[in-house]
C-alpha positions, 0 to 999 in steps of 0.5 A: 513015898513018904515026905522027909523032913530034912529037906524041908525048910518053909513048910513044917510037913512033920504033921503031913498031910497038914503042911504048915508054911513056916513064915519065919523062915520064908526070908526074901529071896525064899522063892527057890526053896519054896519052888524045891519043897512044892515039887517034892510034895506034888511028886509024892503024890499024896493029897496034902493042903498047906496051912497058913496060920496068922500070916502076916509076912509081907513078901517080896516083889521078886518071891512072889513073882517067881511063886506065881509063874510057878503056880500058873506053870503047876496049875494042873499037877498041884491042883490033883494033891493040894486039897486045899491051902488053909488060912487060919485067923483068929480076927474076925474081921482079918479072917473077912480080909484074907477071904476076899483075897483068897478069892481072887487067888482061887481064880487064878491058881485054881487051889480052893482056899478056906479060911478058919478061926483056929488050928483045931478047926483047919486040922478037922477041915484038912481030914475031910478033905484029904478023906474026899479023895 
């Protein structure tokens, strides 16, 4: 199966299996889609890692709340596609920061985070992944 985009709204798949999250149209309340597009890239069945590059959005109490039971919930399933989720920080000491939060994400979702300086560095390191099978 292949991804469509038209479908797609917080995560930019045009360059799939490198899933980007699209933080200006995560808007409060995006949860739902959110929800929706990670079915649809779990049910395709196709190794993926979604990328986050210089996040910076603060999220909702309610989106990340119904993300997280969604997590916990897809634990498994998510886990055998999404190779990786990957934070791209050019900020030395921010890219410390996000990979100390990441951790505790780890633990809990069970999706290996890395953390990388720039988008060449997170393409090179989605190739591997998704080559390792």
């Amino acid at each position: 199966m292949r991804i469509g985009p038209q479908i797609f709204i917080i995560h930019d798949v045009t360059q799939f299996p490198f899933v980007v999250f699209n933080e200006d149209a995560a808007q409060s309340g995006y949860a739902s889609q959110w929800k929706e597009e990670m079915a649809a890239l779990m049910e395709n069945g196709q190794f993926f890692v979604v990328v986050y590059d210089q996040h910076r959005m603060e999220e909702s109490h309610e989106d990340r709340k119904r993300r997280g039971i969604w997590l916990k919930n897809n634990k498994g399933p998510l886990g055998r596609v999404c190779k990786a989720l990957i934070s791209i920080e050019p900020d030395e000491g921010l890219r410390a920061q996000v990979k100390a939060m990441s951790d505790m994400a780890v633990k809990a979702f069970g999706i290996p985070h890395e953390v990388v300086s720039t988008r060449e560095e997170a393409l090179a390191l989605a190739h591997r992944l998704i080559a390792q099978k």
